[in-house]
C-alpha positions in Angstrom: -58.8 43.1 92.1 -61.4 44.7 93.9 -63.6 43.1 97.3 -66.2 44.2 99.4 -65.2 45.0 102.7 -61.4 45.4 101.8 -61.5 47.7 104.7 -62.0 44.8 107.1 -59.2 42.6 105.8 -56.7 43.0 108.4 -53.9 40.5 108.9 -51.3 41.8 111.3 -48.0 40.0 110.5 -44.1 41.2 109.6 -43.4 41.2 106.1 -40.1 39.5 106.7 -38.5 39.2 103.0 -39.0 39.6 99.5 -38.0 36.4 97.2 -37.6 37.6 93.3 -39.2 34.7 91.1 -36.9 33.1 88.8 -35.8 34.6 86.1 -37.2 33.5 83.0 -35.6 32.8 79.6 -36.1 36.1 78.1 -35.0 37.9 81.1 -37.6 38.9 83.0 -38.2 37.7 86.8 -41.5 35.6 87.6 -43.5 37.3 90.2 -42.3 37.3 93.5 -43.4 35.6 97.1 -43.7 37.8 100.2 -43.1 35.5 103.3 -45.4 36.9 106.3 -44.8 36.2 109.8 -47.9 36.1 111.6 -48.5 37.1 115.5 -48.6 32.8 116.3 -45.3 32.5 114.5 -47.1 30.6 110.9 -44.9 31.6 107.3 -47.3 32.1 105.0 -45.7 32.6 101.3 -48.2 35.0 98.8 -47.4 35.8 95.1 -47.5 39.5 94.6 -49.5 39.2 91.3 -50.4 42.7 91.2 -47.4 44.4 92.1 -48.8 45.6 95.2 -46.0 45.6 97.7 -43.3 47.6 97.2 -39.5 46.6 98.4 -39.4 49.1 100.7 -41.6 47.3 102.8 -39.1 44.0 103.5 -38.8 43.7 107.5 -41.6 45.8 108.3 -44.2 45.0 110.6 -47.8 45.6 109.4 -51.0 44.6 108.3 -51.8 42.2 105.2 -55.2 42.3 103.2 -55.5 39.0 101.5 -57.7 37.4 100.0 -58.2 33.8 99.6 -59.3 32.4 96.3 -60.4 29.6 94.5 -61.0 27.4 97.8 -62.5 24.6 98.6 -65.0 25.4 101.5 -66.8 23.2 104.3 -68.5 23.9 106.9 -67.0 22.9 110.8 -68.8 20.7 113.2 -68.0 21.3 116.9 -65.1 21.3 118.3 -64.4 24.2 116.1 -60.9 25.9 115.6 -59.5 28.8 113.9 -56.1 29.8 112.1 -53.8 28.7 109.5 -52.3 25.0 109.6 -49.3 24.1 107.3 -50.7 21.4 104.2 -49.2 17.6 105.0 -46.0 17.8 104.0 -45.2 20.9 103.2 -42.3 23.2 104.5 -42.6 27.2 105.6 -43.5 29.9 104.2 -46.7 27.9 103.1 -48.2 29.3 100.3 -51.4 27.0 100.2 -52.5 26.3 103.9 -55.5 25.0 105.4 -57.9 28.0 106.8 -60.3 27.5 109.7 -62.6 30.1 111.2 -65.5 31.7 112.1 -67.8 33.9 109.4 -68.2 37.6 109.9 -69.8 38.5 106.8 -71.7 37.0 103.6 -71.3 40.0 101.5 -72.2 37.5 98.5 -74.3 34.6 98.2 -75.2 33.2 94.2 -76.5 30.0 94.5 -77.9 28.7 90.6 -79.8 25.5 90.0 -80.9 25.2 86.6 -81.8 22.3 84.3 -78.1 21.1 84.1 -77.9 18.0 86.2 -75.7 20.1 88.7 -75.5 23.1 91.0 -73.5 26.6 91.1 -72.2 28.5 93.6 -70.3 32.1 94.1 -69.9 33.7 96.8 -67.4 36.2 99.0 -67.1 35.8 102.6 -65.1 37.4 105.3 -63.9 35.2 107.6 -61.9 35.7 111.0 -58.8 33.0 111.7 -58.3 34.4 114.7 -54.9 36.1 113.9 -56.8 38.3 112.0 -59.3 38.9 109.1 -59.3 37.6 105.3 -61.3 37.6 102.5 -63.0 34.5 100.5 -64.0 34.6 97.1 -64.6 30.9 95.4 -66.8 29.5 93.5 -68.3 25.6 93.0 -70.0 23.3 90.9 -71.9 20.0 92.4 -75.0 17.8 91.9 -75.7 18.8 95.8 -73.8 22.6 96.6 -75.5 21.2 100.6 -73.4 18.0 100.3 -70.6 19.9 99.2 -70.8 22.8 101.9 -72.4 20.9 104.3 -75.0 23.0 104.8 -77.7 25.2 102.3 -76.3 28.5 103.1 -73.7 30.0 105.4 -74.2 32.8 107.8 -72.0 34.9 109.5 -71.5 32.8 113.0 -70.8 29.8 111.0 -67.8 27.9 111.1 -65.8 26.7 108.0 -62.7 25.3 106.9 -61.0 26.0 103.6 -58.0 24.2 101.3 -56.5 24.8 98.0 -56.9 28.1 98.5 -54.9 30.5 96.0 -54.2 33.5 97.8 -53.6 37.5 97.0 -52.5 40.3 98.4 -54.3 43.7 97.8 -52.0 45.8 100.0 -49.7 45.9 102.7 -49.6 49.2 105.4 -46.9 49.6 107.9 
């Protein structure tokens, strides 16, 4: 997977352990979950579905560059806030966590209306949580992509929150 600005992905965290997937019925392993520690303490659990990080790299401390896919996107109103928050319910590492921050970069902004009865959107974003820097790439269909966002457009400055994010890694350097 490829993303613009990969350079400015930069999560500093501890790649604290490894956990194999399960092994399947004809043997093989599912992929496996890297649990990061971040600076503020958060576990966040990410599926290495490219085979990116090597086990070499258990216990070391680092940077992350992920990217969050797939999410649902709004934009904040004031008070705004930035990091990662654990979903309702759900115990660490947390592998689908709410996402708040502010937006550095709109490196891609598709917007379609056609004559369906409904509206497209695709875009990337790079977006700062305050512990560091991630990527967005997500995409959206809605009779109204303003009602959905809560605005027309975003620009970097803006504020927005994401959920059901799916997320991947595209490397990990100690």
């Amino acid at each position: 997977m490829k993303f613009p600005l990969t350079d400015q992905l930069v999560l500093p965290c501890q790649l604290t352990r490894i956990v194999p997937g399960a092994l399947h019925a004809d043997g093989r392993r599912y992929l496996p979950t890297l649990v990061l520690r971040l600076a503020d303490g958060f576990e966040l659990g990410v599926v290495d579905r490219h085979h990116r990080v090597g086990p070499e790299q258990a216990g070391r401390v680092g940077v992350a560059r992920l990217v969050f896919l797939l999410s649902r996107i709004r934009q904040q109103v004031a008070p705004f806030h930035q990091g990662l928050q654990a979903a309702s319910g759900a115990n660490p590492p947390h592998m689908r966590p709410l996402a708040a921050g502010k937006l550095l970069a709109v490196p891609s902004w598709q917007h379609g209306r056609g004559v369906l009865p409904y509206e497209t959107l695709y875009t990337e974003l790079l977006l700062d949580l305050g512990v560091g820097v991630v990527g967005v790439r997500t995409n959206a269909t809605a009779p109204s992509i303003a009602a959905l966002l809560g605005t027309d457009q975003l620009h970097p400055g803006d504020w927005v929150t994401l959920d059901r994010s799916r997320i991947d890694i595209l490397g990990f350097e100690s």
